[in-house]
C-alpha positions in Angstrom: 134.7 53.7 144.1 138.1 53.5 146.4 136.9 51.1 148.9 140.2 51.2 150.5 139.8 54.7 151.3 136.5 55.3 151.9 134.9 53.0 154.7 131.6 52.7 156.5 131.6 54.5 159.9 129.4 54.7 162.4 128.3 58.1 164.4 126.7 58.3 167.4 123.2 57.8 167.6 122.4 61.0 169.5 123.4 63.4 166.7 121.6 65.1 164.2 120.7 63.3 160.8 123.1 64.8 158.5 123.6 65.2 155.2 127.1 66.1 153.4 127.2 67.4 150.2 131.0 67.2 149.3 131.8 68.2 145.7 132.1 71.1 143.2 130.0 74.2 143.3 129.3 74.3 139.4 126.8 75.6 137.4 125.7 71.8 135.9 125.7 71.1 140.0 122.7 73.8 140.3 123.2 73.6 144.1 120.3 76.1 144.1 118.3 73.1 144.5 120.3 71.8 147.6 119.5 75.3 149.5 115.8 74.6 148.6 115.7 71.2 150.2 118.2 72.7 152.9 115.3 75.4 153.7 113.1 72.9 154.1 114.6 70.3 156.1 113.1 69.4 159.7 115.0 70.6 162.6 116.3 67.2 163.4 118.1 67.8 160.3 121.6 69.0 159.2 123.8 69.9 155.6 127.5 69.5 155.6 129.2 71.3 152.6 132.5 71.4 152.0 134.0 71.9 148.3 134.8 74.8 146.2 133.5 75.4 141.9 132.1 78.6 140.1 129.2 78.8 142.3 130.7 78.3 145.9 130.4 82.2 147.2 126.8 82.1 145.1 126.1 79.2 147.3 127.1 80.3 150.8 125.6 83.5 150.7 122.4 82.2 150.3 123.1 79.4 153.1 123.8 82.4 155.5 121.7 82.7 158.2 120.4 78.9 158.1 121.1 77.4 161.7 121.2 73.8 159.7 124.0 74.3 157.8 127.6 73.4 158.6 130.1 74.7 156.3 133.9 73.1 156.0 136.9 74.2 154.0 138.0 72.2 150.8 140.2 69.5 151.0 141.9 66.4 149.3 140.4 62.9 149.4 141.2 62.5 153.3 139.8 65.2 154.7 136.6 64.1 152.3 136.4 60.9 153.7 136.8 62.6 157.6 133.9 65.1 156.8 131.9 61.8 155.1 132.6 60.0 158.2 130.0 62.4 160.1 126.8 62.0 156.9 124.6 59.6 156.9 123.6 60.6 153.7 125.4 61.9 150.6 123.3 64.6 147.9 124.2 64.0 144.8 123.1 67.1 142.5 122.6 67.8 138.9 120.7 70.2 136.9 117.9 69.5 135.0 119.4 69.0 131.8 118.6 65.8 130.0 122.8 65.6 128.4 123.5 65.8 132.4 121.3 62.3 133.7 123.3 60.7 131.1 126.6 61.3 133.1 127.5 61.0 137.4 129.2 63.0 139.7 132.3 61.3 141.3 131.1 62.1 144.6 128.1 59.1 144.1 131.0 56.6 143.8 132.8 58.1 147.3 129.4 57.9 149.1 129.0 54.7 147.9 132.4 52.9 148.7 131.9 55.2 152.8 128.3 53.2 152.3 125.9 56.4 152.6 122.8 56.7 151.8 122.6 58.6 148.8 120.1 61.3 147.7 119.8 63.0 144.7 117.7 65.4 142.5 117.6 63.6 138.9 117.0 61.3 136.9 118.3 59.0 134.5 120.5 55.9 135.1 122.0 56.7 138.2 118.2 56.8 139.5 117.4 53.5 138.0 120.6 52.3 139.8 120.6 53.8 143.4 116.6 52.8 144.0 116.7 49.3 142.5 119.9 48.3 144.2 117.9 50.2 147.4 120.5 52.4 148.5 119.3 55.7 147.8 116.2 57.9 146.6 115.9 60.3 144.4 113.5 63.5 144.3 111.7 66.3 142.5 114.0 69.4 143.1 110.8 71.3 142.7 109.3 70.1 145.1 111.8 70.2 148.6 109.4 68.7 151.0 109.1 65.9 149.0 112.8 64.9 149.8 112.1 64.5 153.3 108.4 62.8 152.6 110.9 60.3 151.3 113.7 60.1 154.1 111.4 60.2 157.2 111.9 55.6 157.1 115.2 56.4 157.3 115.5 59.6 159.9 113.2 57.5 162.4 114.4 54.5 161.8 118.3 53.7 162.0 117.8 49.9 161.1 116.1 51.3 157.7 119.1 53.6 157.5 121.5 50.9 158.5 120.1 48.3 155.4 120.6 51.2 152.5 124.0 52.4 153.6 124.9 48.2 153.9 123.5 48.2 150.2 125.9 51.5 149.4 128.8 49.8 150.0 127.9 46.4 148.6 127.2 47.8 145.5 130.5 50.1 145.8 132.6 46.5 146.2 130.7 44.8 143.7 130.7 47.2 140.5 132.3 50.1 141.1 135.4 48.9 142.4 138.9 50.2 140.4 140.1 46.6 139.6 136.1 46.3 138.0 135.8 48.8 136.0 139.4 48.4 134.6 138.3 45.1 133.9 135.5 46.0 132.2 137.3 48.6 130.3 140.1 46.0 129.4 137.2 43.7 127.8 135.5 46.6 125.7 138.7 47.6 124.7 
């Protein structure tokens, strides 16, 4: 997590809640999902997405027409952290494969360090991680109205909100640091 270049930011309050997905359009991403939940989202609701992968035009064709949906050109990690600095939440996608909850996209650790709350649609340890530390839920892609069962503490209340994206970046600075895991690497090693 690059807690140097990714900071907490705050938005103002009366803007949509929005949620950024910022990463690569891939087939183990199955952002088919992501247009689900995007379909059913509330109309206080709003989806970033900005990246580029495999499955990018797949993607935005099926986004077109969608008045929720805000789509921005690729970029390197500062134009990331400018597009993160208008989410309050971060979706973190896999597909259902069970070889894929074993691994993370990178994109968790930049929503972290920016201390977002993070969603996502699988299971495994990153699960374990982001709703014991409190910082994140995670949902049945099946089942897209669920997502928002889940996030309506934290779309109606913005000191709920606040407390997860606090816990985002504390656990950012705490494990996922650079100088921590090359630590931890240095020991196995």
């Amino acid at each position: 997590a690059d807690t140097a270049l990714f900071r907490p930011s705050t938005k103002p309050t009366n803007e949509k809640f929005t949620i950024g997905y910022l990463g690569t359009f891939g087939l183990a991403n199955h952002l088919e999902y992501l247009v689900e939940a995007i379909k059913a989202a509330p109309g206080t609701v709003e989806f970033v997405l900005m990246g580029s992968g495999a499955q990018y035009h797949k993607i935005k064709r099926m986004t077109e027409g969608l008045a929720n949906v805000i789509w921005q050109e690729a970029g390197g990690k500062d134009k990331v952290k400018n597009v993160m600095a208008r989410c309050d939440a971060i979706y973190v996608s896999f597909h259902h494969a069970p070889i894929l909850s074993k691994g993370c996209p990178n994109k968790l650790f930049d929503g972290l360090a920016a201390g977002k709350l993070i969603l996502i649609n699988f299971r495994g340890w990153v699960q374990t991680l982001i709703e014991s530390e409190g910082c994140g839920i995670s949902y049945d892609p099946q089942k897209p109205e669920d997502l928002y069962k889940k996030l309506s503490p934290f779309i109606s209340d913005a000191k709920v909100l606040e407390a997860a994206q606090n816990k985002s970046r504390k656990l950012a600075e705490q494990k996922f640091t650079p100088e921590i895991q090359l630590e931890q690497l240095r020991r196995f090693l």
